[in-house]
VEXBA-821821 format. One line per field, with one value per residue: x, y, z of N, C-alpha, C in turn; residue in one letter; residue number from 1. Coordinates in Angstrom, 1 decimal. Example, Ala and Ser with C-alpha at 12.3 -4.5 7.8 and 13.67 -1.06 7.14 Angstrom:
REM residues 2
n_u = 13.2  12.8
n_v = -5.7  -2.2
n_w = 7.8  7.1
ca_u = 12.3  13.7
ca_v = -4.5  -1.1
ca_w = 7.8  7.1
c_u = 13.2  12.9
c_v = -3.3  0.0
c_w = 7.8  7.9
code = a  s
pos = 1  2
***
This chain:
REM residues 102
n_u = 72.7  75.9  78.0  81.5  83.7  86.4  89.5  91.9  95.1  98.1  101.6  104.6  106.5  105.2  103.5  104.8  105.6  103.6  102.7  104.6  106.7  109.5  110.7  111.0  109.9  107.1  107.3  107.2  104.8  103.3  104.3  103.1  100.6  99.1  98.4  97.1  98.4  98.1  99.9  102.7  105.0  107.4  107.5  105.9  103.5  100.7  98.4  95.7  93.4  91.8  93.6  95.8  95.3  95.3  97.7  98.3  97.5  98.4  101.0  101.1  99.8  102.0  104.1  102.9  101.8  103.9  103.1  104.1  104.1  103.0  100.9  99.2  97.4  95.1  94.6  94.0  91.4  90.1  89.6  88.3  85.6  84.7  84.2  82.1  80.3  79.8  79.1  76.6  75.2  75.0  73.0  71.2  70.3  69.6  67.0  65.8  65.7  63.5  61.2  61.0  60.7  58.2
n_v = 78.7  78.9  80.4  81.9  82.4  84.5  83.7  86.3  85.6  86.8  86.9  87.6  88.7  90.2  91.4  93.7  94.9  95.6  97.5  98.9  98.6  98.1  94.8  94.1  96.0  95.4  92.3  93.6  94.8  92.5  91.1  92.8  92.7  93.9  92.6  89.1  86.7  83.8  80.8  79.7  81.0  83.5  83.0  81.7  82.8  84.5  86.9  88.0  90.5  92.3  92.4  93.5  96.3  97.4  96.9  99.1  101.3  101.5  101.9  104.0  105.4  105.1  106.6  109.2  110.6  109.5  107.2  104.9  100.8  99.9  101.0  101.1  99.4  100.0  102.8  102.0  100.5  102.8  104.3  102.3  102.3  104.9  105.2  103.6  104.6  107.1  106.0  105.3  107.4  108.9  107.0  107.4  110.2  110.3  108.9  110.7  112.9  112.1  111.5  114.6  116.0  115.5
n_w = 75.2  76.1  78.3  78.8  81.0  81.4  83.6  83.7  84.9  85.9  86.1  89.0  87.8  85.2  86.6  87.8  85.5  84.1  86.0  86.8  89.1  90.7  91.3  94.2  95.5  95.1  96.3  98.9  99.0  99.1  101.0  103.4  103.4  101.5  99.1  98.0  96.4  94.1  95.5  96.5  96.6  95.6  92.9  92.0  92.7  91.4  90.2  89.5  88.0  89.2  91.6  90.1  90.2  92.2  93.1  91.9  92.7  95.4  95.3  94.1  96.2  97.7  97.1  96.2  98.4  100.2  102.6  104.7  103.8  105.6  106.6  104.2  103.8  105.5  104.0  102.0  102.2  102.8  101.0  99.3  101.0  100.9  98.3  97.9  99.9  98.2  95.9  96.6  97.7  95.2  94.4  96.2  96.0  93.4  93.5  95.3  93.6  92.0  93.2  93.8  91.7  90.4
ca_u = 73.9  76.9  78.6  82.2  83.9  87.6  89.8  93.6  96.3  99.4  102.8  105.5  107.1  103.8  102.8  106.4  106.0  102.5  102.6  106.0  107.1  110.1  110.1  111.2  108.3  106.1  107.2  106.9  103.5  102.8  104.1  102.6  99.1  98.0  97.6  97.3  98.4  97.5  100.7  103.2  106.6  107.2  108.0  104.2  102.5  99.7  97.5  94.3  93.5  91.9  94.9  96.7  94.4  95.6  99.1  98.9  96.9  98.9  102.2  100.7  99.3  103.2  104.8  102.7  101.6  105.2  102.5  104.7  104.1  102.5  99.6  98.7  96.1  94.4  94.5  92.8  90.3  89.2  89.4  86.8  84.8  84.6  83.6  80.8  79.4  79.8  77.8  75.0  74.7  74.5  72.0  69.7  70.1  68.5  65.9  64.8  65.2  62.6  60.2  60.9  59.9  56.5
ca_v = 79.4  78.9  81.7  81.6  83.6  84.0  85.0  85.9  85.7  87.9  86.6  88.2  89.7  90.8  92.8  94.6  95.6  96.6  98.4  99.9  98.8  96.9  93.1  94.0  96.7  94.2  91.6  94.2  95.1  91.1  90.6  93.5  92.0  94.2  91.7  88.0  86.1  82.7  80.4  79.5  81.6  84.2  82.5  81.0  83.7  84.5  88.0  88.4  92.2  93.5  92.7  94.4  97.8  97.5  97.2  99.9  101.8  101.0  102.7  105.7  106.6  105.3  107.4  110.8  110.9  109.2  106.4  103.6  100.3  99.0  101.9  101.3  98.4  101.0  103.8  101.0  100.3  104.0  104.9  101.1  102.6  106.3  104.7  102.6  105.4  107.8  105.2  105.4  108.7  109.1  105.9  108.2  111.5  110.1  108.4  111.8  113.8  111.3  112.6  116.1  116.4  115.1
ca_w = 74.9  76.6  78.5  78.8  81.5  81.3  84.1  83.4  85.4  85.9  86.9  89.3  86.8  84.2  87.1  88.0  84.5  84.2  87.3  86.8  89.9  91.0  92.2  95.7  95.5  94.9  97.2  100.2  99.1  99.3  102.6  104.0  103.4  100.5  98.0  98.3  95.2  94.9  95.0  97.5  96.4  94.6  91.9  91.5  92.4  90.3  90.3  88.7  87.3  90.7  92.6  89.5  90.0  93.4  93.4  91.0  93.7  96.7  94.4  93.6  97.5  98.8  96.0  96.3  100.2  101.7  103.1  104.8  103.0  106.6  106.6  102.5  103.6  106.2  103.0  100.5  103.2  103.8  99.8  99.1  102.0  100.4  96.7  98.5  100.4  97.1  95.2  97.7  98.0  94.2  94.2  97.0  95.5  92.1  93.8  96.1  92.5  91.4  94.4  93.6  90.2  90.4
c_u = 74.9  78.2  80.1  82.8  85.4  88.8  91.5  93.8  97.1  101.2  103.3  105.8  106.3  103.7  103.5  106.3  105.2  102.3  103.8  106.5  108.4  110.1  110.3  110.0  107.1  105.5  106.3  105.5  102.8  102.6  103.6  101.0  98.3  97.6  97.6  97.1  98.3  99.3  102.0  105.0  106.6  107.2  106.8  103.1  102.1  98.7  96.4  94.2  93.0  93.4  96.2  96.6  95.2  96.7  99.1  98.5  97.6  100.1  102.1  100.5  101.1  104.2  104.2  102.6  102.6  104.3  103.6  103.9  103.5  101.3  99.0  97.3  94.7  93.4  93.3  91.8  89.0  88.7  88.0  85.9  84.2  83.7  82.2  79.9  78.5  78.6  76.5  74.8  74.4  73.1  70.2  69.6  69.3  67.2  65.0  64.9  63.7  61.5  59.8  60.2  58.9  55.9
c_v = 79.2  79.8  81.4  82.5  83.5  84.8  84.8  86.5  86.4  87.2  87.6  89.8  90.7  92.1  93.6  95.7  95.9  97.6  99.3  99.3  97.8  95.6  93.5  95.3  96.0  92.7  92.4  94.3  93.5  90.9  91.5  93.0  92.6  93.6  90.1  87.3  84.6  82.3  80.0  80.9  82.7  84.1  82.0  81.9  84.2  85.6  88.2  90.1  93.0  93.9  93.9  96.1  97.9  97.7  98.7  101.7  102.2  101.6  103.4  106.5  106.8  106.3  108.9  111.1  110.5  108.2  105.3  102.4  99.8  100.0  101.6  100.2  99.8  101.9  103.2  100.7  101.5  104.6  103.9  102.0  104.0  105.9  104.3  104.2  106.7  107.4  105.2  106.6  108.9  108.6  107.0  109.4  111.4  109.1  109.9  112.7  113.1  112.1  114.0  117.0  116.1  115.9
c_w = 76.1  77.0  79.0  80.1  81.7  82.4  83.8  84.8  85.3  86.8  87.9  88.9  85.6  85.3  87.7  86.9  83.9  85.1  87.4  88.4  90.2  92.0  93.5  96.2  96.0  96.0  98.7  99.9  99.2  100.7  103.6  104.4  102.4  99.5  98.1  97.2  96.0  94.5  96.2  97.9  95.4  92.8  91.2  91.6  91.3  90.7  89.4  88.2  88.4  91.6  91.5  89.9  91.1  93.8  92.8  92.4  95.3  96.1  94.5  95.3  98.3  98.2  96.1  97.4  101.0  102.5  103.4  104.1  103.8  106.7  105.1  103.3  104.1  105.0  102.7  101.4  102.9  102.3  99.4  99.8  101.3  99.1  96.9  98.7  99.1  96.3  95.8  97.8  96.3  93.8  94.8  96.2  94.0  92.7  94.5  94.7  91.6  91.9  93.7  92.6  89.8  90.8
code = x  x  x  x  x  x  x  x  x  x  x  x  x  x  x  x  x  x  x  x  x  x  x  x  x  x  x  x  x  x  x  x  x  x  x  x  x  x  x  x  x  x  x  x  x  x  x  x  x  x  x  x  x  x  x  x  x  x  x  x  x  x  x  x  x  x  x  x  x  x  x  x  x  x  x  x  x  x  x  x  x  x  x  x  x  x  x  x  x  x  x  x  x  x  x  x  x  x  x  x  x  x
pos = 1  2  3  4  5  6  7  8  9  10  11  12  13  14  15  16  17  18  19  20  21  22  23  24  25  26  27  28  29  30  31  32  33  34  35  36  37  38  39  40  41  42  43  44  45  46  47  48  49  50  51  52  53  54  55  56  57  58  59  60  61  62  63  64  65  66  67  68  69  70  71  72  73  74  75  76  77  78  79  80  81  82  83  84  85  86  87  88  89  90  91  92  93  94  95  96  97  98  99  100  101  102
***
């Protein structure tokens, strides 16, 4: 069998208008370092669906918390970091309920 795996793309402008945000939005959050589309210009850039989560992510923290657009990497850092640890702690806490109930 033959597994297919398919990844899309997102223009510029797709993800202005999935993400609600405007292109000079967008740019800033490029050249800031939070997302790195493949492509040379804005004009070629090209985003996959993480980087979409991301922009969308990076909107929302500089929109409700007033976060400068040069602290958002930091943010998305400390929020990854949080999820990770989360996940592990759920991971151990169902392993020592394992223990317990024996």
């Amino acid at each position: 069998m033959i597994e297919a795996s398919v990844t899309v793309k997102f223009s510029l402008d797709e993800v202005c208008e999935i993400a609600e945000l405007p292109t000079e939005v967008l740019i800033t959050i490029v050249e800031e370092g939070v997302l790195e589309p493949s492509g040379e210009s804005p004009e070629e850039w090209r985003f996959d669906s993480t980087m979409l989560s991301i922009a969308k992510r990076a909107a929302r923290l500089h929109r409700d918390f007033e976060i400068e657009w040069t602290g958002i990497p930091f943010y998305l850092d400390m929020i990854e970091e949080l999820e990770k640890l989360r996940a592990e702690n759920r991971t151990l806490r169902q392993r020592l309920n394992r223990f317990l109930l024996k």
